[in-house]
Backbone as JSON Lines, residues from 0, in Angstrom:
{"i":0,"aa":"X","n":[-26.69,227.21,66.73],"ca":[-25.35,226.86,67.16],"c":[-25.45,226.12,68.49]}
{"i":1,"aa":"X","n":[-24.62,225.14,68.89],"ca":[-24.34,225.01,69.88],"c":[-23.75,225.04,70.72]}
{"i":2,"aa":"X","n":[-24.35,225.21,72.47],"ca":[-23.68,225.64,73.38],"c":[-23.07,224.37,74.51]}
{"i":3,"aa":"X","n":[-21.75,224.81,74.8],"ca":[-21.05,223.85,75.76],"c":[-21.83,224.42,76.65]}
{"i":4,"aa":"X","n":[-22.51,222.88,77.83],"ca":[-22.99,222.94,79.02],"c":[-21.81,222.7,80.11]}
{"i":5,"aa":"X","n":[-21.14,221.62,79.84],"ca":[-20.14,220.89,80.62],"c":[-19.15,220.09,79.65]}
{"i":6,"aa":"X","n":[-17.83,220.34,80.32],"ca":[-16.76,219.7,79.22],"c":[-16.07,218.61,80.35]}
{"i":7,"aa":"X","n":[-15.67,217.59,80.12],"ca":[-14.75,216.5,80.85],"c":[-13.75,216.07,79.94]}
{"i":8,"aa":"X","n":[-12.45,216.13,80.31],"ca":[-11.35,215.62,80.11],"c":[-11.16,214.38,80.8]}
{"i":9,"aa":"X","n":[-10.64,213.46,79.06],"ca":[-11.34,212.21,79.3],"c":[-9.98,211.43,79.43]}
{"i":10,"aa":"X","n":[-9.21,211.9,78.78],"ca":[-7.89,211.91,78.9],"c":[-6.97,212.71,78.19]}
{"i":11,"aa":"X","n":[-5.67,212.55,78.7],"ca":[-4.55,213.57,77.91],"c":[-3.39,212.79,77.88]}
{"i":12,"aa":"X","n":[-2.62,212.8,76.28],"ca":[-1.88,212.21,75.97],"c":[-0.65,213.11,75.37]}
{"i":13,"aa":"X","n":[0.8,212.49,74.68],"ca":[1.79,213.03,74.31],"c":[1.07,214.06,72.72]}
{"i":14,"aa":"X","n":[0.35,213.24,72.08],"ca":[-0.27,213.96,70.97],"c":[-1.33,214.28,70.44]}
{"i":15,"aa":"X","n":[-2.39,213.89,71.61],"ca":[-3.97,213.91,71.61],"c":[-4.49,214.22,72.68]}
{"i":16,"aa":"X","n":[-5.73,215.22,73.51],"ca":[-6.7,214.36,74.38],"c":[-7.92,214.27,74.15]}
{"i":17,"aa":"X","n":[-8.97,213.98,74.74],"ca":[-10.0,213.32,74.41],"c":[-10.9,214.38,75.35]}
{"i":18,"aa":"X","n":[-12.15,215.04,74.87],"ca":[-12.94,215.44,76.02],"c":[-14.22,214.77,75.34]}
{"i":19,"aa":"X","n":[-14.86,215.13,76.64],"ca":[-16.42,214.68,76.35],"c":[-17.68,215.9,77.06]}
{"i":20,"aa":"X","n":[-18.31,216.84,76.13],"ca":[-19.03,217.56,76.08],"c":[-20.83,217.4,76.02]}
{"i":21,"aa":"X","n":[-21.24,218.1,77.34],"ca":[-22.72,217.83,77.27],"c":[-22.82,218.99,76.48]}
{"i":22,"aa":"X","n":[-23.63,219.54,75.54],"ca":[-24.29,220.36,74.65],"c":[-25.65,220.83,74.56]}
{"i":23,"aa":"X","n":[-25.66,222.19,74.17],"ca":[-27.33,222.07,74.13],"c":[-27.44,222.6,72.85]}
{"i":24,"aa":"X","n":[-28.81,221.98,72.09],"ca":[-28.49,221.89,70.63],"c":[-29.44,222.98,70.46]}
{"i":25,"aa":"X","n":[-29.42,224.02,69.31],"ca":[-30.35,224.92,69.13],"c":[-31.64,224.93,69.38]}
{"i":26,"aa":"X","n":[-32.05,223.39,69.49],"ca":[-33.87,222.93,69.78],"c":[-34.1,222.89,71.0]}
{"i":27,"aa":"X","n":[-32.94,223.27,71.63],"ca":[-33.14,223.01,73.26],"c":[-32.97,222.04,74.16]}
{"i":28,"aa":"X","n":[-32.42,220.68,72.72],"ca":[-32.71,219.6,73.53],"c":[-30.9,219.54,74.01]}
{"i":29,"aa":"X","n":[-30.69,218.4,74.87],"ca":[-29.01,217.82,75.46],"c":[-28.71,216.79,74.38]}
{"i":30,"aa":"X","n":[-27.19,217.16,74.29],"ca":[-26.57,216.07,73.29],"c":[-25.26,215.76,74.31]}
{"i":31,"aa":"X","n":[-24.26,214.74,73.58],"ca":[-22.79,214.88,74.04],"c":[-22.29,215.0,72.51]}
{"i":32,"aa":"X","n":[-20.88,215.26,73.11],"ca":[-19.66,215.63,72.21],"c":[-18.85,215.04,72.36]}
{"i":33,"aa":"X","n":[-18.13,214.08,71.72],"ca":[-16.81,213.7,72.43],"c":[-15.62,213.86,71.08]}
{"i":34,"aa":"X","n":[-14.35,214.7,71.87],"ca":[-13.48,215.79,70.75],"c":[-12.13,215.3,70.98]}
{"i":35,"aa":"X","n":[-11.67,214.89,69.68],"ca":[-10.09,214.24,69.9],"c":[-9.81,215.9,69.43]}
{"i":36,"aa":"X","n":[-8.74,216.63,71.03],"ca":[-8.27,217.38,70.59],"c":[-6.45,217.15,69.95]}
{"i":37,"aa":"X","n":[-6.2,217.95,68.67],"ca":[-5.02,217.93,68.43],"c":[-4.34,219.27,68.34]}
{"i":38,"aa":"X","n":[-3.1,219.29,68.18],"ca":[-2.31,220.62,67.57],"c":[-2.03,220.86,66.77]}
{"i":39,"aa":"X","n":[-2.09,220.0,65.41],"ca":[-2.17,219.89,64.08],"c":[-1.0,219.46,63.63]}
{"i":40,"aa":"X","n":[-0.92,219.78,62.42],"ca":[-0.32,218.44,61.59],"c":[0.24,219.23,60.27]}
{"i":41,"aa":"X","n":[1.42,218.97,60.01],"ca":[1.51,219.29,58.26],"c":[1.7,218.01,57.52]}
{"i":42,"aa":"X","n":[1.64,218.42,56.27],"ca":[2.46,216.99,55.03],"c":[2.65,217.39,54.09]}
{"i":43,"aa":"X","n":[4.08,217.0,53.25],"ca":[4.39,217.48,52.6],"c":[4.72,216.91,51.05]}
{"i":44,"aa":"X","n":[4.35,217.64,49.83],"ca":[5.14,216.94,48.68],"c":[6.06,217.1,48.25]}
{"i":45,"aa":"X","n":[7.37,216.42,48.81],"ca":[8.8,216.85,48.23],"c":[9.22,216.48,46.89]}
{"i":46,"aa":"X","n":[9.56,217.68,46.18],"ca":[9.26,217.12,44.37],"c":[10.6,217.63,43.99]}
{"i":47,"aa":"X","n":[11.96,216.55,43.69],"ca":[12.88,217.33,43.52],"c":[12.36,217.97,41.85]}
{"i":48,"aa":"X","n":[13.01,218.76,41.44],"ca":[13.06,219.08,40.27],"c":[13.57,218.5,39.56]}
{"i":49,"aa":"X","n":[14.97,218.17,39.45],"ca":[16.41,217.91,39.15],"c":[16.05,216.61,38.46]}
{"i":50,"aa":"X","n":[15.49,215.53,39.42],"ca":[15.15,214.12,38.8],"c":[14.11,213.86,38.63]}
{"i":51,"aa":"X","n":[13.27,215.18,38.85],"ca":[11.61,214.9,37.98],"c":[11.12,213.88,39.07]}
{"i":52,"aa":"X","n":[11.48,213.78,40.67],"ca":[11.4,212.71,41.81],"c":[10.4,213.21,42.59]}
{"i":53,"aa":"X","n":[9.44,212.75,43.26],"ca":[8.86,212.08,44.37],"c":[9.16,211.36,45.19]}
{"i":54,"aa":"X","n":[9.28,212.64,46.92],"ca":[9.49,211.32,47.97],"c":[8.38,211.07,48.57]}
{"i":55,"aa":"X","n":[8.47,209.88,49.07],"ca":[7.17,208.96,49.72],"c":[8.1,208.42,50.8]}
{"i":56,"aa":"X","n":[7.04,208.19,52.23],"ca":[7.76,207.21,52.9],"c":[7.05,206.64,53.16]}
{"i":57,"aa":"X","n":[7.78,205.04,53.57],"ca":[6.97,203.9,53.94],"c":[6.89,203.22,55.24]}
{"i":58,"aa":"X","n":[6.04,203.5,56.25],"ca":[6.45,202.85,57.59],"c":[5.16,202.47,58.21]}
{"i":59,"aa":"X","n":[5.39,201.25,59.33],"ca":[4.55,201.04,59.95],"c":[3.37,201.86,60.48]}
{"i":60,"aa":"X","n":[1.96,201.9,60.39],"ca":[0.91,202.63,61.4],"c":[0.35,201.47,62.32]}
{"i":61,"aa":"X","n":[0.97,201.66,63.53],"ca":[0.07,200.81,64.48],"c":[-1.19,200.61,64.18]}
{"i":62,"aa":"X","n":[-2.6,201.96,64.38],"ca":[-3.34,201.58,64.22],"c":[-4.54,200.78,63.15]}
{"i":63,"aa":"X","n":[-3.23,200.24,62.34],"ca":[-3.58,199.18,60.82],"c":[-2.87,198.52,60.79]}
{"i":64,"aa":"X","n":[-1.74,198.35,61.66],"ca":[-1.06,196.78,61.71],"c":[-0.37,196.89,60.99]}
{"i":65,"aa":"X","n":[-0.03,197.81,59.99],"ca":[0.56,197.28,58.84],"c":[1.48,198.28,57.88]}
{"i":66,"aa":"X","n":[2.55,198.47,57.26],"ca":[3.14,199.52,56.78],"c":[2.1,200.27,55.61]}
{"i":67,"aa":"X","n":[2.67,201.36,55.43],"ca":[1.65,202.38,54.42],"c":[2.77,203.39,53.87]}
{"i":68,"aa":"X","n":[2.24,203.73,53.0],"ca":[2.91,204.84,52.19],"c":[2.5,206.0,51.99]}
{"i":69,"aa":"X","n":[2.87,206.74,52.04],"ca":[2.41,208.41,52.63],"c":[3.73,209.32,52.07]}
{"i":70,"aa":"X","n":[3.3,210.77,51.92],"ca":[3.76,211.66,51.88],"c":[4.56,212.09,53.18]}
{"i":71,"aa":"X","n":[6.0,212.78,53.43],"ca":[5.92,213.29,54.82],"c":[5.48,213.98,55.58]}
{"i":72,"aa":"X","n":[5.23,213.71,56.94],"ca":[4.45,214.49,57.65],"c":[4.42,214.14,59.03]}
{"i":73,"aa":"X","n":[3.97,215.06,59.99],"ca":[4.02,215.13,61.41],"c":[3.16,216.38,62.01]}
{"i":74,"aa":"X","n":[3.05,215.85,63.35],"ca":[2.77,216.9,64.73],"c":[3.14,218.16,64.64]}
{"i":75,"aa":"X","n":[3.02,219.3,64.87],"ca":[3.06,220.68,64.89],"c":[3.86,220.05,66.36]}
{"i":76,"aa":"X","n":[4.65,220.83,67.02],"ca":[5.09,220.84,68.46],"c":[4.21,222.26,68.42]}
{"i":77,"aa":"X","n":[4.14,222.61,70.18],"ca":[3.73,223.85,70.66],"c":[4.25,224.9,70.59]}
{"i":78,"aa":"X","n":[3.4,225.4,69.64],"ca":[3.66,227.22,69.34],"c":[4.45,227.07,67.85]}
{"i":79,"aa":"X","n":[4.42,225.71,67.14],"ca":[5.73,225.72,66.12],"c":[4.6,226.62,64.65]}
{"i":80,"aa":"X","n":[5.72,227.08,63.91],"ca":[4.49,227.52,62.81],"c":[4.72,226.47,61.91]}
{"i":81,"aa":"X","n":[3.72,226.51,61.08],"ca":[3.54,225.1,59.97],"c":[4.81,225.19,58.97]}
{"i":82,"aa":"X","n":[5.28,226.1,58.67],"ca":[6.28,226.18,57.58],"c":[7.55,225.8,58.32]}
{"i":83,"aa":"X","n":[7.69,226.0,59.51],"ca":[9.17,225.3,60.0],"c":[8.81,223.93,60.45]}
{"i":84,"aa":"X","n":[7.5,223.38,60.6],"ca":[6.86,222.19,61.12],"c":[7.81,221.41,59.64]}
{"i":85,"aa":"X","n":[6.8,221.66,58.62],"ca":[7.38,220.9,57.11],"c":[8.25,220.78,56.76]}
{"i":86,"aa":"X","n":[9.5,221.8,57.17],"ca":[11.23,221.52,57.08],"c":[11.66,220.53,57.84]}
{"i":87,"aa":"X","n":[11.24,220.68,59.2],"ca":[11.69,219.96,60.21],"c":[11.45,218.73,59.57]}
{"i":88,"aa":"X","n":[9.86,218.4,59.15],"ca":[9.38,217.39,58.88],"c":[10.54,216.22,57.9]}
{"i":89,"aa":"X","n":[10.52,217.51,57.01],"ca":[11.52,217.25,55.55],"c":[12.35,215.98,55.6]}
{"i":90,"aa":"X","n":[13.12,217.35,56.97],"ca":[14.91,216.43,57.14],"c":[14.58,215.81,57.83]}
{"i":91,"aa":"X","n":[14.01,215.26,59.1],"ca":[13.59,214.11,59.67],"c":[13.63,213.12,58.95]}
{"i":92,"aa":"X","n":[12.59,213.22,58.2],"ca":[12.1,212.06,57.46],"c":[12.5,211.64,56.03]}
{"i":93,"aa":"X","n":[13.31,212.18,55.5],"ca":[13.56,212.27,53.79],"c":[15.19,212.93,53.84]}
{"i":94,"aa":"X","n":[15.55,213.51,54.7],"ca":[16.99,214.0,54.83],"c":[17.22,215.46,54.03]}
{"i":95,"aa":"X","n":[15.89,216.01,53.37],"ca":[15.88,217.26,53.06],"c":[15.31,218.36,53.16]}
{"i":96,"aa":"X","n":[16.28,219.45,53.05],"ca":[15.16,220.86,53.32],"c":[14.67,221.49,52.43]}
{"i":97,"aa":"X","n":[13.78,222.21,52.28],"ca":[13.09,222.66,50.93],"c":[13.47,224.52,51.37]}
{"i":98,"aa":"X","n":[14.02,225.05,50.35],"ca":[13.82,226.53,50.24],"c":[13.16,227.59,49.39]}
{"i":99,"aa":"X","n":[11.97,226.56,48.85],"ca":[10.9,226.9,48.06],"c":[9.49,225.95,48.77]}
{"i":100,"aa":"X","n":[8.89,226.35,49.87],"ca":[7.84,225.71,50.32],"c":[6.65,226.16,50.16]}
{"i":101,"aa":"X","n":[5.64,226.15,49.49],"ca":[4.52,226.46,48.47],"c":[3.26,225.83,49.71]}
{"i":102,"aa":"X","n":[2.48,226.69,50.27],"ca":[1.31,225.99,51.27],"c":[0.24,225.71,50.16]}
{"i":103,"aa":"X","n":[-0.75,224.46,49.9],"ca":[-1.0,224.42,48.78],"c":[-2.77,224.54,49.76]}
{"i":104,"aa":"X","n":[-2.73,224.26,50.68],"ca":[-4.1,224.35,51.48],"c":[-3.79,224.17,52.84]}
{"i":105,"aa":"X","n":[-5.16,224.41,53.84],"ca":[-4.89,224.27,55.4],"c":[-5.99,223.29,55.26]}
{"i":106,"aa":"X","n":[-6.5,221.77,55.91],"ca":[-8.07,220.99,55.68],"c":[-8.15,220.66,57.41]}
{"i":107,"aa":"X","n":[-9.17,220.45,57.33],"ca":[-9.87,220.12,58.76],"c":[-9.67,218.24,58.57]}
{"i":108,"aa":"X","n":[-9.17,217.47,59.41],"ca":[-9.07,216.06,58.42],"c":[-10.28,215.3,59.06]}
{"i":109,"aa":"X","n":[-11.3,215.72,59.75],"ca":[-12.4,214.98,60.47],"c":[-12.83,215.4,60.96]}
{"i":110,"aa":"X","n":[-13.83,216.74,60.83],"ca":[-14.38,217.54,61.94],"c":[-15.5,217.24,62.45]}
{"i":111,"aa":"X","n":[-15.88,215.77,62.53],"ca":[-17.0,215.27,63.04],"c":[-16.69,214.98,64.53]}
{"i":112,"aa":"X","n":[-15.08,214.6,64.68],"ca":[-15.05,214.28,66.29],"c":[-13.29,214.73,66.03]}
{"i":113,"aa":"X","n":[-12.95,215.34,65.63],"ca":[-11.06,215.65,65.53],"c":[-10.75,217.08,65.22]}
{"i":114,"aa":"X","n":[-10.29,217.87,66.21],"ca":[-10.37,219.45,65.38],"c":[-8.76,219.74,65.35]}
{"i":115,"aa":"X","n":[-8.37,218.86,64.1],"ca":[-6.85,218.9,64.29],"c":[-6.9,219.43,62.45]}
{"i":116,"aa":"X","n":[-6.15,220.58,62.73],"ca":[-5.79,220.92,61.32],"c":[-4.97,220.86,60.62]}
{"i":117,"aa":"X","n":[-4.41,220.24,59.59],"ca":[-3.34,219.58,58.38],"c":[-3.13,220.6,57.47]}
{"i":118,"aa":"X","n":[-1.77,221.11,57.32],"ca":[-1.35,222.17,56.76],"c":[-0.52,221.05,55.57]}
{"i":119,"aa":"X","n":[-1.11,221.19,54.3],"ca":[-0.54,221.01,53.0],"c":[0.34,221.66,52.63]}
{"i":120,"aa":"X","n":[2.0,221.2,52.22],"ca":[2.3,221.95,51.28],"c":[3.2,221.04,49.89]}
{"i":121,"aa":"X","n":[3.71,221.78,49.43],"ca":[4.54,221.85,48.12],"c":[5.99,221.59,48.36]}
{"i":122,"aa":"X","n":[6.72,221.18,48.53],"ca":[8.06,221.62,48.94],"c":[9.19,221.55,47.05]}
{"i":123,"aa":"X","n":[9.66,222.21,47.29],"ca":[10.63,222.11,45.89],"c":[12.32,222.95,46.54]}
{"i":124,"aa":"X","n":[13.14,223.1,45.11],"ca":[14.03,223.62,45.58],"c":[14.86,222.92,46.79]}
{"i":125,"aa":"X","n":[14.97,221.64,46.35],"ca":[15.43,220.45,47.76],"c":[16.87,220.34,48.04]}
{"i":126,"aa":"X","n":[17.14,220.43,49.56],"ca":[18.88,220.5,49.61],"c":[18.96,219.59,50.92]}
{"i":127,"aa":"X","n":[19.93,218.49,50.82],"ca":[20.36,217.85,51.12],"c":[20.24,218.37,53.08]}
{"i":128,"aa":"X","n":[19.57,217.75,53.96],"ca":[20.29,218.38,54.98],"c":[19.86,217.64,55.89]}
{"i":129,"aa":"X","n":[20.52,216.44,56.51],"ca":[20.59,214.69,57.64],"c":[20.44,216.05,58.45]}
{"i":130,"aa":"X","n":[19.04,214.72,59.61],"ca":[18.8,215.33,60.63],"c":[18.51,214.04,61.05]}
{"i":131,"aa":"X","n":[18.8,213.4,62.54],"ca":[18.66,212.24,63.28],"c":[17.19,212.03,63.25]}
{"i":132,"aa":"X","n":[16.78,210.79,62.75],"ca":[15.1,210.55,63.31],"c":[14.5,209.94,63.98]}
{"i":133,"aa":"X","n":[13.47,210.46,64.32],"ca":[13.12,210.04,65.73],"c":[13.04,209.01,66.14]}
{"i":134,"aa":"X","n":[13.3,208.55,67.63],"ca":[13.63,207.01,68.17],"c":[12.12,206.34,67.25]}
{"i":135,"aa":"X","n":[11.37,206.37,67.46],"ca":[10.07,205.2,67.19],"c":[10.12,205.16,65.73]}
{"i":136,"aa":"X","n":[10.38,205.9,64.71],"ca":[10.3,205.72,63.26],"c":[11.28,205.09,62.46]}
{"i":137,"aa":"X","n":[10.69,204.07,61.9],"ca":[11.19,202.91,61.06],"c":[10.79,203.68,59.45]}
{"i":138,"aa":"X","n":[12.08,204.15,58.92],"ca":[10.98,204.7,57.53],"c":[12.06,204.53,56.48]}
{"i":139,"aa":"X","n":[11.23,203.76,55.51],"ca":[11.8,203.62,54.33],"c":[11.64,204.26,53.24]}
{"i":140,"aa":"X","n":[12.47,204.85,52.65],"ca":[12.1,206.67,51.42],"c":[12.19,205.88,49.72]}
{"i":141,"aa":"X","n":[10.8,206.15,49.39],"ca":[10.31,205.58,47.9],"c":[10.39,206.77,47.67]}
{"i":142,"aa":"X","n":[11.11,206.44,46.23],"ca":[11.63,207.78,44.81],"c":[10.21,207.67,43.96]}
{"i":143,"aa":"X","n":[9.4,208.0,43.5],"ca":[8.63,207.77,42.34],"c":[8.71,209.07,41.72]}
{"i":144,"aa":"X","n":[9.28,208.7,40.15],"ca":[9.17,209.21,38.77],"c":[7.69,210.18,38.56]}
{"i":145,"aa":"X","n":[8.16,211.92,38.13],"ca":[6.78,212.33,38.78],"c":[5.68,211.58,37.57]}
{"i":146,"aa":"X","n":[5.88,211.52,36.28],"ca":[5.33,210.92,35.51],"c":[4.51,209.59,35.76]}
{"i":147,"aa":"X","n":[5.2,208.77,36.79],"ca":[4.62,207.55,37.39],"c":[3.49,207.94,38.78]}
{"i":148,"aa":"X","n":[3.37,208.74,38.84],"ca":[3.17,209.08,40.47],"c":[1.5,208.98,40.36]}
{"i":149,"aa":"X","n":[1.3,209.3,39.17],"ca":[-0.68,208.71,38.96],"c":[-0.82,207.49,38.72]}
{"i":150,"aa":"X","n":[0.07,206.64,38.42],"ca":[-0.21,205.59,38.13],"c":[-0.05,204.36,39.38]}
{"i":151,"aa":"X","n":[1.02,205.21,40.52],"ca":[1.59,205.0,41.61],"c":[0.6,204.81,42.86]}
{"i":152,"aa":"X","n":[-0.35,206.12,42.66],"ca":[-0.89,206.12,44.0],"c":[-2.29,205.66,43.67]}
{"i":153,"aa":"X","n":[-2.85,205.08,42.2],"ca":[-3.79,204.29,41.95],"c":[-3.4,202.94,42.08]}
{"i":154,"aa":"X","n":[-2.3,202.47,41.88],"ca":[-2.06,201.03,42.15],"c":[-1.39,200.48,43.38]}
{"i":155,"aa":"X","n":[-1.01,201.26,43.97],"ca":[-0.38,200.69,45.43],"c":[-2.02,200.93,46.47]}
{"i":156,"aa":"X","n":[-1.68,200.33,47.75],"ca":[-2.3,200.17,48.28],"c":[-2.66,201.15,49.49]}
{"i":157,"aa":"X","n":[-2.43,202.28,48.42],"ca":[-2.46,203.78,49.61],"c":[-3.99,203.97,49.84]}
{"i":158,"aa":"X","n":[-3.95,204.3,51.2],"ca":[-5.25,204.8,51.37],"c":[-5.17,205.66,52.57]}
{"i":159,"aa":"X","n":[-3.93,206.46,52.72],"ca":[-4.09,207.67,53.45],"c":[-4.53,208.79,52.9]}
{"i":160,"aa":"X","n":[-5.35,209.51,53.22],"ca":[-6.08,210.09,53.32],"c":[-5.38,211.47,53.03]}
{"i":161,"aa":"X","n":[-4.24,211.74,53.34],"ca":[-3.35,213.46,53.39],"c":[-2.75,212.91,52.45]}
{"i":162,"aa":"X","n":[-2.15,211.93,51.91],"ca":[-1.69,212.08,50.51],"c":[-2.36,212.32,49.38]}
{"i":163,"aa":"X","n":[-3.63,211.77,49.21],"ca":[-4.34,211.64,48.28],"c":[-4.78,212.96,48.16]}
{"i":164,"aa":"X","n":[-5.57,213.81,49.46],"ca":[-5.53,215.16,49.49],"c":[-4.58,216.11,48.44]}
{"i":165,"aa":"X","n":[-3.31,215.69,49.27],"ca":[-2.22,216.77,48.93],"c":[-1.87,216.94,47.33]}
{"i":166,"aa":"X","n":[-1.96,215.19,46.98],"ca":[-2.11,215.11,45.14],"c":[-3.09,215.97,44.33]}
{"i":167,"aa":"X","n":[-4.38,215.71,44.97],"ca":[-5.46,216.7,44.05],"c":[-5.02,218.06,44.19]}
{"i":168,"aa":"X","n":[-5.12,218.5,45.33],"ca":[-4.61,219.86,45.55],"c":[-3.56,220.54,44.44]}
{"i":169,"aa":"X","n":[-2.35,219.81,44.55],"ca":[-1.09,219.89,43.99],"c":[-2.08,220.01,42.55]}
{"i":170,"aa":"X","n":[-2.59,219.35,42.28],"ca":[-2.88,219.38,40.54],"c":[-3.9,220.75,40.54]}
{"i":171,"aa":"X","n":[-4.79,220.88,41.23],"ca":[-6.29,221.49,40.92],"c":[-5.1,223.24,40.88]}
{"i":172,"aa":"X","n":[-4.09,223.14,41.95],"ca":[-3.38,224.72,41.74],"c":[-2.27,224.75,40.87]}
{"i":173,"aa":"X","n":[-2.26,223.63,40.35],"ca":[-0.93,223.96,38.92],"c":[-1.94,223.52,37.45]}
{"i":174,"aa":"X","n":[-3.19,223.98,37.56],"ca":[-4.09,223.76,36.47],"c":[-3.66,224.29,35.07]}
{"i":175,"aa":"X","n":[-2.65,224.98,35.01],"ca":[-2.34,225.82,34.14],"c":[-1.19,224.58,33.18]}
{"i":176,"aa":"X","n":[-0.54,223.78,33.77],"ca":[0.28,222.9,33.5],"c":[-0.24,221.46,33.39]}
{"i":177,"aa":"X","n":[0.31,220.6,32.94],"ca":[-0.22,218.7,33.37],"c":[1.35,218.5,34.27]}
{"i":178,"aa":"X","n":[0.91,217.92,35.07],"ca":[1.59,217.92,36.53],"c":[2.04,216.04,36.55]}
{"i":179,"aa":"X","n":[1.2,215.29,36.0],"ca":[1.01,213.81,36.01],"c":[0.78,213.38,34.67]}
């Protein structure tokens, strides 16, 4: 295992900071570390029942220049638990609350240099409930047909990483059913 020698805070931000760790590696020898710390993260699959629907949203990611399509999801605030994180998330972003929220996994999304943990869930049981969203988010809410939704996230140009997650997941724990 290894042991922290010295830690530096490299910076600290609204939703990240950065340290940088000298280490000593079981062989004895010095390494560094450098650790995007986070507070984690949920995302969610909102599946109405009713219209057999999938929400998706679509908005800009700075760091790709370019809009993307994703499941909803966000920041944990401090001390929040993940299951009121994913409501919040809900109505923020999609205008609904779920009173059937199903955690389908907890994943580490990069534990090579990111120890931010992504709480998956399920959301169903969907009720209508506007909540103002946040100043910086531009987001546009795609319906997909759940029947279409394999055919959806193979042909669009998704390549986030927590959706694609949250899909297998969603299938590998409703194995008992065809889901897609």
């Amino acid at each position: 295992m290894e042991k922290t020698k010295e830690s530096e805070l490299i910076y600290s931000g609204r939703i990240l900071s950065l340290i940088k760790d000298k280490v000593e590696l079981p062989s004895g020898r010095e390494s560094t570390r450098e650790v995007v710390l986070h507070r984690g993260s949920v995302a969610i699959i909102p599946f109405d029942e009713k219209s057999d629907t999938i929400f998706f949203v679509k908005q800009y990611r700075y760091p790709f220049k370019k809009e993307m399509i994703e499941i909803p999801a966000g920041t944990l605030e401090d001390g929040e638990d993940p299951f009121e994180a994913a409501n919040r998330e809900l109505t923020e972003e999609i205008g609904f609350f779920s009173n059937e929220l199903k955690k389908l996994k907890s994943i580490a999304s990069s534990p090579g240099f990111l120890n931010e943990v992504l709480h998956i869930f399920l959301a169903k049981n969907l009720v209508r409930k506007e909540k103002e969203k946040d100043f910086d988010e531009n987001i546009q809410i795609i319906k997909v047909k759940r029947k279409d939704v394999k055919k959806f996230l193979l042909e669009e140009d998704l390549v986030d990483g927590k959706t694609l997650a949250a899909f297998l997941l969603w299938e590998m724990f409703e194995d008992d059913k065809k889901i897609f």
